[in-house]
DOVEX-724789 format. One line per field, with one value per residue (C-alpha): chain; y, x, z. Coordinates in steps of 0.05 Angstrom, whole numbers. Each point is the difference from the previous one (the first is absolute). Example, Ala and Ser with C-alpha at 12.3 -4.5 7.8 and 13.67 -1.06 7.14 Angstrom:
BEGIN
c (A/A) .
yy (-90/69) .
xx (246/27) .
zz (156/-13) .
//
This chain:
BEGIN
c (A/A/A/A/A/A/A/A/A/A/A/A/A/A/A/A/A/A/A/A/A/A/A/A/A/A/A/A/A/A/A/A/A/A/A/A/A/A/A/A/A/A/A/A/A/A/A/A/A/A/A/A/A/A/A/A/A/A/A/A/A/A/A/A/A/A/A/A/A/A/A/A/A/A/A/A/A/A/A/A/A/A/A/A/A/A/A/A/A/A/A/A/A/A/A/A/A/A/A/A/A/A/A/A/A/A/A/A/A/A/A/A/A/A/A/A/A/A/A/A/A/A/A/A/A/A/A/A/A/A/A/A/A/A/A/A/A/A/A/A/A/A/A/A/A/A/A/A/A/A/A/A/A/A/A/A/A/A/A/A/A/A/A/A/A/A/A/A/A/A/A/A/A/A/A/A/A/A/A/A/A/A/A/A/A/A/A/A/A/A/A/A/A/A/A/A/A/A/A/A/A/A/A/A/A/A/A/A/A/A/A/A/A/A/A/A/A/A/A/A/A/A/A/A/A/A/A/A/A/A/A/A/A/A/A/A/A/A/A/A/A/A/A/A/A/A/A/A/A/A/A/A/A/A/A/A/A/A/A/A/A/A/A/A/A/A/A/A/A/A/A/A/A/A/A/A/A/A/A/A/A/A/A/A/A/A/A/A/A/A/A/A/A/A/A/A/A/A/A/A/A/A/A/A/A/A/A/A/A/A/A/A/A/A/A/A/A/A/A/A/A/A/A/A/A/A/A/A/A/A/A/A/A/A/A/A/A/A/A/A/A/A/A/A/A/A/A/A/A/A/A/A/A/A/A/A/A/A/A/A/A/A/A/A/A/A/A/A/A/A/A/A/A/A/A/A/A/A/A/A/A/A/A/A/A/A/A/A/A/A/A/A/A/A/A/A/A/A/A/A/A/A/A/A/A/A/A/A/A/A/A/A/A/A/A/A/A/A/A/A/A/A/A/A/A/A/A/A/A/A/A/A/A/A/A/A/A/A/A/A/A/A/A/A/A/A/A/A/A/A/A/A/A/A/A/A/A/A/A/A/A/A/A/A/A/A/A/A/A/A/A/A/A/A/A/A/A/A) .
yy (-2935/29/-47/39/-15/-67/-48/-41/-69/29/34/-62/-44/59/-8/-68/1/60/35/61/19/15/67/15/-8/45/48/8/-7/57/41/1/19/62/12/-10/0/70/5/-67/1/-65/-8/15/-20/-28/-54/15/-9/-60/-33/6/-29/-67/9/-10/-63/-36/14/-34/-57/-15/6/-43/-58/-4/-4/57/11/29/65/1/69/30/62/4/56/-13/40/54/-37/-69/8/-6/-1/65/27/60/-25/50/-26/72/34/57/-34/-58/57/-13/-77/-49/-71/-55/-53/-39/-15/-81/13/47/-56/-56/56/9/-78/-7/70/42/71/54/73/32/16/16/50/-15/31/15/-62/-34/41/22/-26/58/13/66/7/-16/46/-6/26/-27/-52/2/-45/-22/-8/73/41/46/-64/-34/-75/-32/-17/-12/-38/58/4/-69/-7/68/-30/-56/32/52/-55/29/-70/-67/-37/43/-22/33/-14/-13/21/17/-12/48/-48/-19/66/45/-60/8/73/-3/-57/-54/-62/-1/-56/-3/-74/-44/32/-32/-28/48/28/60/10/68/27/66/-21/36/-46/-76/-36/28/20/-43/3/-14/23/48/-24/7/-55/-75/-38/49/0/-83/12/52/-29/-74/33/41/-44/-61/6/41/-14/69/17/-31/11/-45/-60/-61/-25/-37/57/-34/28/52/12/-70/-8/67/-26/-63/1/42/-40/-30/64/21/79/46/64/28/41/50/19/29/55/67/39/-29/40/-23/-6/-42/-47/-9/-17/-50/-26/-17/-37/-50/-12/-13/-54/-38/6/-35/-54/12/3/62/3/39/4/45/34/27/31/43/62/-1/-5/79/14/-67/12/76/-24/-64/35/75/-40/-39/60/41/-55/-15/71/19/-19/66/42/41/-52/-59/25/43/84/26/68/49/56/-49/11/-68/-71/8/62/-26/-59/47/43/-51/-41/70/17/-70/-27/27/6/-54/-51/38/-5/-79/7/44/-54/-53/18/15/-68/-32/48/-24/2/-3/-64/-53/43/9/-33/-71/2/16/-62/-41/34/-17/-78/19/22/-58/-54/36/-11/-69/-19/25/-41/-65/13/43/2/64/74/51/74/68/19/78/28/53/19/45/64/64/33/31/-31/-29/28/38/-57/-60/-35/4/-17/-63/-30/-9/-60/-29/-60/-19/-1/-56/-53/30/-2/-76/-14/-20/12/47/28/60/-1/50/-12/57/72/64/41/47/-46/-21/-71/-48/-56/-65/-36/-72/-33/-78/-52/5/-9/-19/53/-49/-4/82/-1/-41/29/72/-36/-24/69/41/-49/-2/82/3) .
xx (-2855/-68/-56/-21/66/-3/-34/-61/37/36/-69/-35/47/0/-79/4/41/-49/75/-43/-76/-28/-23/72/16/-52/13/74/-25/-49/53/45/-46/-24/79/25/-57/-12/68/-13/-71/-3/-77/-64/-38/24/-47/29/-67/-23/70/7/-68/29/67/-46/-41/61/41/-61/-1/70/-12/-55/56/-25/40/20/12/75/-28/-54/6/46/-10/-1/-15/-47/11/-56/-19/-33/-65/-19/-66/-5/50/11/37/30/53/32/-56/-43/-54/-7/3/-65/2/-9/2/-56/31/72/53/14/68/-29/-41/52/44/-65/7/64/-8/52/-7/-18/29/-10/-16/69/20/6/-5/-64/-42/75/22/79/67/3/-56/-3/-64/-39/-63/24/68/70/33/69/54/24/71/-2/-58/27/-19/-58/-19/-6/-75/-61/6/45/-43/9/76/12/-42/43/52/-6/-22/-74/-21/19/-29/-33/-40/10/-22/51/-17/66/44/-42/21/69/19/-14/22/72/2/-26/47/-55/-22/-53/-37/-39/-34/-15/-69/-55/31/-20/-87/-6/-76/-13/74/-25/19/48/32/-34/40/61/-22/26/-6/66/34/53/45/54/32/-7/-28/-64/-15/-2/-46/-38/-16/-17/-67/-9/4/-56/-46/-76/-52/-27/67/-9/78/19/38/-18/75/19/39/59/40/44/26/21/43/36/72/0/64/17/64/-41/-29/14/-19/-3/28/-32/46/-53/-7/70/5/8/-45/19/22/77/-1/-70/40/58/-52/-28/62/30/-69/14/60/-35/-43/61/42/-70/0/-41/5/1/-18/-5/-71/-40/-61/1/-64/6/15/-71/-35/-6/-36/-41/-15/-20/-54/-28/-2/-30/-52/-33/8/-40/-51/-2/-2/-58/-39/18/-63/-27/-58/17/53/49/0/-58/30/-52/-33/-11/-58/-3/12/55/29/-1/37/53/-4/17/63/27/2/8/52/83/42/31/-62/-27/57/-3/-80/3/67/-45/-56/37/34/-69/-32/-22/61/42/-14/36/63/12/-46/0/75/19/-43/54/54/-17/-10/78/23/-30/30/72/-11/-28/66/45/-36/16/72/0/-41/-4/20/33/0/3/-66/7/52/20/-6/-63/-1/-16/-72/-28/61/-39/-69/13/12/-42/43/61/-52/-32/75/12/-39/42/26/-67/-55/10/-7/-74/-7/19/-30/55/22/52/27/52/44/45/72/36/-2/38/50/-49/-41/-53/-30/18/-43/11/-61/-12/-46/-27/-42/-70/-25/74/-3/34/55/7/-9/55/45/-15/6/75/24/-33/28/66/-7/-22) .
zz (1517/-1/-18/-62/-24/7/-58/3/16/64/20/-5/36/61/-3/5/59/33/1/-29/-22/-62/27/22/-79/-25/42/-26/-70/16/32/-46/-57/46/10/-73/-54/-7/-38/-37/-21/0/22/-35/68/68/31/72/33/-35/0/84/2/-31/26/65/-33/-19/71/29/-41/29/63/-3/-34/-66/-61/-41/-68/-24/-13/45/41/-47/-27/-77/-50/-54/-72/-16/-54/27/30/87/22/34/-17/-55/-62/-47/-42/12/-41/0/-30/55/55/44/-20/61/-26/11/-4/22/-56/2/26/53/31/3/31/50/11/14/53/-29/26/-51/10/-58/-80/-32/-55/-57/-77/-27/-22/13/-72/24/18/52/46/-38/-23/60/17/68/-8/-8/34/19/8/74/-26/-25/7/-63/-37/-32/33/-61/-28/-8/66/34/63/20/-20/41/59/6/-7/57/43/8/-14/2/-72/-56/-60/-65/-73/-61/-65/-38/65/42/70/-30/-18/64/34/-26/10/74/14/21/-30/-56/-17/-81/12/-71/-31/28/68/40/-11/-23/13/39/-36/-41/-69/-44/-46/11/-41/45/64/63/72/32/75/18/66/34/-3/-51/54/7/-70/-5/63/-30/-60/27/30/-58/-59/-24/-47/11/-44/9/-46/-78/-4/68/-15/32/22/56/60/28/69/-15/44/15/-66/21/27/-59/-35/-65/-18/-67/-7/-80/11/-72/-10/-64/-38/-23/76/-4/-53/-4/48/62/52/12/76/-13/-47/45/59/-37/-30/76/5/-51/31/65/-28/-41/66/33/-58/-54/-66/-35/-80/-47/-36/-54/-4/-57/-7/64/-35/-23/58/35/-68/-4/75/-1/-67/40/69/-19/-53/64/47/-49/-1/77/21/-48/61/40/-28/58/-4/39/59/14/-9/-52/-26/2/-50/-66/-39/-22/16/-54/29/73/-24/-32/54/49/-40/-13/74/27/-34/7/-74/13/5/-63/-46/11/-15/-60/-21/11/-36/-60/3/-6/-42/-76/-48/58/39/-49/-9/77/45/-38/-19/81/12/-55/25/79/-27/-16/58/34/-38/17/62/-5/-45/64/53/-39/13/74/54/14/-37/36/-19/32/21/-27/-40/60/62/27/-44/32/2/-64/-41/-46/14/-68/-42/-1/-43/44/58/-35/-4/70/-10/-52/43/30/-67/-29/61/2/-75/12/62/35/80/20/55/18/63/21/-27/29/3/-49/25/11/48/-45/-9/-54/-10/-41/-40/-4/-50/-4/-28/5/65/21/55/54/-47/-7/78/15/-46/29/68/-13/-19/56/46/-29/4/62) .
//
């Protein structure tokens, strides 16, 4: 097996034995994006120069005998929208073209610390606003499984990266499911961590309330890895949670035999694609055949939660993104008379439909008259949703679900029709209007080929139990 194939856990015991270099590693990585990429798109920019360079500082750091981190001299692909010293950040927008940021995101630095290997700034949908890697400025990503197909989104870059093996770990961001849900349709793992675990200092903001840094792998192991470095509170983040970080990756192969798993029935209606149901169907049967307990539960506000998501999430995207002005980074559209008109000038041109139709929805959420009937009552009703999901976990451990209701759809599907578009995040909302971790792992493919992933959800900061669960099934699987 090539090395790029290989995941971060078998690289890093390799390194350890000096069996291979770091270089050697980066130089597949790179290959393989110069081979393949032009047909995925999964890349905003490729690091290859920088990324040899520290390929070279970690090799030498072995061969001088001193200890390595796990991910040290691994490449890793960093989403478009979380900012690198140095490095141009455009969260797939026009209207960030020409911006190089000052400054290292929190997660970028501990990444730096622990000498993980960055390659590139992934695709993604603009300002992270798509379940499709549609709308980027930079042009459409395409699925590894089926290049007729979209990736999944907003995090398709990273997904599709993985994926087609032109990296070893990515880092995405999860808004609505935007890791989860490309995950499942690239056939990787995606990681959504609990809401403040992981820092989201130096992540460009779309929704704050929602937005969460999480990691795209290959396999389980990798993302326990993964987010052990990543995760601890940073006071430079208001939102960080100051909770102990236990070893992941050491809980992985505990027992699931007194594991009480939940299978919501609200997950399971009409809309589901039928060889998506069946796939997830033999699952359960994989986990009672490995001892668990499977039950039953209700959440019976979930039917609300696409519409209480799409008022909360476009209300603080039109808020965060009234920063983009011309003024203070990014493009400045020319030929306004005005400030007033350069300002217009500049939105108009910088911004894709889709990024303003959630503005102009936003605004209108929180405009006077408006902003008790929707904006205040999606606050009550996410209070709701929470507490259905804080009923369930008194009674099961975890919830299982699928992670989208079908398989990968085909390019400019749904392009037409936001409303079919917003739905392919039906199974992955409400664990971001709650808070709560999830992750998607690959479950099995359609007849057709295409990936299938399966979502689980837990506790509050109960990602070691949500690792190990995902853990028992891959392995079982495997």
């Amino acid at each position: 097996m090539k090395l790029n194939e290989l995941t971060s856990h078998e690289l890093n015991s390799l390194l350890k034995k000096k069996e291979i270099s770091s270089v050697e590693i980066t130089k597949e990585v790179l290959n393989q994006i110069d081979k393949e990429d032009k047909g995925i798109n999964a890349f905003i920019s490729v690091l290859g120069e920088s990324a040899l360079k520290q390929a070279e500082e970690v090799d030498k750091k072995i061969k001088r005998g001193q200890e390595i981190s796990p991910v040290a001299g691994i490449p890793i692909v960093i989403k478009d929208n979380i900012n690198m010293i140095d490095v141009p950040t455009t969260c797939g927008s026009k209207i960030l073209s020409g911006y190089i940021s000052p400054y290292d995101a929190t997660i970028i630095s501990k990444l730096k610390s622990a000498d993980a290997v960055f390659i590139g700034k992934s695709n993604m949908d603009e300002f992270a606003m798509g379940s499709s890697t549609e709308t980027s400025y930079y042009g459409i990503t395409h699925n590894p499984c089926d290049k007729e197909c979209i990736p999944g989104g907003s995090s398709g870059g990273s997904a599709a990266s993985v994926a087609a093996n032109e990296t070893i770990l990515a880092i995405g961001s999860d808004t609505g499911g935007s890791i989860r849900q490309p995950a499942s349709l690239c056939g990787v793992v995606g990681l959504k961590p609990t809401y403040g675990l992981v820092s989201r200092f130096g992540l460009v903001a779309f929704a704050s309330s929602l937005d969460q840094i999480g990691t795209i792998t290959k396999d389980v192991h990798d993302s326990a890895v993964l987010l052990k470095i990543i995760a601890g509170h940073d006071p430079k983040d208001s939102t960080s949670a100051m909770v102990n970080i236990p070893d992941y990756e050491n809980s992985l192969n505990e027992d699931i035999k007194d594991l009480k798993i939940g299978i919501p029935e609200e997950y399971f209606g009409d809309g589901m694609d039928n060889e998506v149901r069946a796939l997830i169907t033999k699952a359960i049967e994989k986990f009672k055949e490995a001892g668990a307990s499977i039950q039953k539960i209700s959440l019976p506000h979930t039917e609300y939660a696409v519409a209480d998501y799409y008022i909360i999430a476009t209300a603080e995207a039109s808020a965060n993104l009234a920063r983009y002005d011309g003024v203070r980074f990014g493009m400045r559209a020319k030929g306004g008379e005005n400030l007033i008109e350069m300002y217009q000038k500049t939105r108009k041109e910088g911004f894709g439909m889709e990024v303003k139709r959630r503005i102009m929805l936003g605004t209108y959420v929180l405009s006077s008259g408006y902003y008790d009937a929707y904006y205040l009552k999606a606050q009550k009703v996410r209070t709701l949703i929470k507490q259905d999901f804080d009923t369930a976990f008194k009674s099961v451990n975890v919830i299982l679900t699928p992670t989208s209701p079908t398989p990968a759809f085909k390019i400019g599907e749904k392009t037409s029709n936001p409303l079919h578009m917003y739905l392919s995040d039906i199974f992955t909302i409400s664990a971001n209007l709650a808070g709560i971790p999830g992750i998607s792992i690959p479950c099995g493919k359609t007849s057709s080929g295409l990936p299938v992933g399966l979502q689980l959800l837990g506790k509050h900061f109960d990602e070691t139990t949500v690792l190990r669960t995902a853990h028992k099934y891959e392995q079982a699987n495997i």
